[in-house]
C-alpha positions, 0 to 999 in steps of 0.5 A: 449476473454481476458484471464486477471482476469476481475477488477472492481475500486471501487472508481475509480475517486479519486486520488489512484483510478486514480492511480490504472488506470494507474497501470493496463493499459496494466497489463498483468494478470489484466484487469479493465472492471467496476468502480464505485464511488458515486452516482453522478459520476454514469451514467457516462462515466469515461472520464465524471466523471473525467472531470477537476479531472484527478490529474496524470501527464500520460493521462488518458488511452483511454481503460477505458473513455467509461467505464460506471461509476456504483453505488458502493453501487450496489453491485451484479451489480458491482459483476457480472461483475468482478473476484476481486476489489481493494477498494479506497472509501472516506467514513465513517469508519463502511461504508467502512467495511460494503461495502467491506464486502458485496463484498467479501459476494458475493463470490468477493475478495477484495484488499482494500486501505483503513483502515477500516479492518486494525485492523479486526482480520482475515483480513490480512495486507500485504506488499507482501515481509514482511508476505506473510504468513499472507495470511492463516488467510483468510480460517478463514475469509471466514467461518466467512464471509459464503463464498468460494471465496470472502475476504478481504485482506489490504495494510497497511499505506503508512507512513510505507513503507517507513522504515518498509522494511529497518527494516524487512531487519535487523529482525533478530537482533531484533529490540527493539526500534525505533524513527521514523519522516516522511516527507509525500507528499501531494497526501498522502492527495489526493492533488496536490499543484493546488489544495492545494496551501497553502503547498507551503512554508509551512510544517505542522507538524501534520496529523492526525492519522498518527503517531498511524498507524506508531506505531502500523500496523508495529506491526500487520505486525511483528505479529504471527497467533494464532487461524485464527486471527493475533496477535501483535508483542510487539516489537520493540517499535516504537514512530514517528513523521509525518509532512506534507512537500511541496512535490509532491510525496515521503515519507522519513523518518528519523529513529533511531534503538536499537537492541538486538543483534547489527549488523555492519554496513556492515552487515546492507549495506549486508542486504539490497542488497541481501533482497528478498521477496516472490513477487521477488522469484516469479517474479511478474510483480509489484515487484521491482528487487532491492527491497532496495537500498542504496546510498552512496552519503550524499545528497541521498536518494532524493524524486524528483530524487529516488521515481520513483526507480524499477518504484516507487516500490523500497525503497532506503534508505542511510546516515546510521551511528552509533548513540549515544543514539541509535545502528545505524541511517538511512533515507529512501524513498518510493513513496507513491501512488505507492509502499505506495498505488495503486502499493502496492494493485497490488502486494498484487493482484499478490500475491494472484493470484500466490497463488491461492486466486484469481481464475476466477470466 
């Protein structure tokens, strides 16, 4: 019998599920052994719900087309079966809490991808290197959720990622105000340009919902624990701007940044090269080495030649210049599927193992 935590993907035919796939092939303390997906996918084997839906560019690992495909809405059955499960459902807002939450009722911890328990007070939104600590609320949501082991854990909005690392680096200086504009790629809608032909050539420049997340999560992230629950942050003041480009893969952002005490541009570059989170002092198999990594080229970073930095799970920032309304200007590179989604929800999976959240059951 394998040693690995026992996984279930609920989820687990759409684009980040698929991803999730990936990532977990091979893991060496993860193992997917359930997926589950709508009722019509149900049934199935995973190779057969997928058919003609498979959107990487890696085959589909030979370890999980047999897997039967189970009713996510079964949710003892799916339970029974797994140690945790990370959560990438396509559904109604007040669905996906009620599901997540009736999974972690059943004793199962949950890493969800979606944004459904972003703003609920005792759940904890994590990028693993920013507010680890934030992990603490979780005894608080287990009382209220009447159970020892299971919970729900977030990743906040792949819009974020990409430049919330570059200014955590910098905190503190004390960020006061931030402008903000990403470029976003189109799996960030779950499309490739087969399926989404209309985006080439083109740029839209609206998503919706996307710049109240790029304002607001950071805040939650930078926030205090007061009572079991987490409290915003009121600075730095952040307002953006996102625009969807003709782009595979990649999210950039251009951002401007006032501090209260300004540092130099040395400082800043330092900074950057010598920020460790907890994932790296811990070594987890997910964590990038060089969390950031900054480019003196001009023409740098790029999304097609520096999204894949640290296997996708790096941020590579550069073109950092003093500015005349604000302190200092920068642009900045996450891979949005990787580090903004599934490979973000693997590391925050790590995390909580390596702190004992997640136990066999």
């Amino acid at each position: 019998m394998s040693s690995k935590h026992k996984v279930g993907i609920v989820g687990g035919t759409g684009m980040v599920g698929q991803r999730f796939i990936e990532l977990l092939e091979n893991h060496p303390w993860f193992e997917v052994v359930a997926i589950a997906a709508s009722p019509s996918s149900a049934g199935k084997t995973y190779e057969e719900a997928v058919s003609g839906r498979w959107k990487l560019a890696s085959a589909m690992p030979e370890s999980v087309k047999k897997i039967k495909v189970q009713d996510a809405s079964k949710v003892e059955e799916v339970a029974a079966e797994v140690d945790f499960i990370f959560c990438a459902v396509d559904m109604k807002k007040d669905e996906i809490k009620a599901l997540e939450e009736a999974y972690a009722r059943t004793g199962t911890p949950v890493i969800s991808n979606n944004s459904a328990h972003r703003w609920t007070p005792d759940v904890p939104m994590v990028i693993p290197e920013i507010n680890p600590e934030h992990l603490e609320v979780i005894a608080q949501q287990r009382k209220r959720l009447g159970t020892s082991t299971g919970f729900i854990a977030v990743k906040p909005n792949c819009s974020i990622q990409s430049y919330m690392p570059t200014l955590h680096a910098l905190y503190d200086y004390k960020p006061t105000k931030v402008v903000v504009t990403t470029y976003q790629a189109i799996s960030g809608a779950g499309k490739t340009f087969a399926d989404w032909p209309e985006m080439l050539d083109n740029v839209i420049p609206y998503i919706g919902g996307e710049e109240e997340k790029s304002e607001q999560e950071p805040l939650r992230i930078w926030g205090s624990i007061k009572d079991g629950a987490i409290v915003k942050s009121k600075l730095p003041i952040i307002t953006s701007q996102c625009i969807r480009v003709p782009v595979a893969d990649g999210h950039l952002a251009a951002v401007f940044v006032s501090f209260e005490k300004k540092p130099s541009k040395e400082e800043i570059l330092n900074l950057w090269k010598t920020f460790k989170g907890r994932p790296q002092e811990l070594g987890l198999p997910s964590a990038p080495k060089q969390f950031i990594t900054y480019f003196e080229e001009e023409n740098r970073p790029q999304t097609r030649l520096d999204r894949d930095i640290e296997k996708g799970m790096g941020i590579s920032a550069g073109r950092l210049r003093e500015d005349t309304l604000y302190d200092f200007k920068f642009v900045s590179l996450s891979h949005n599927t990787l580090r903004g989604a599934a490979g973000g929800a693997v590391l925050i999976a790590e995390l909580l193992k390596a702190e004992g959240y997640i136990q066999p059951k």
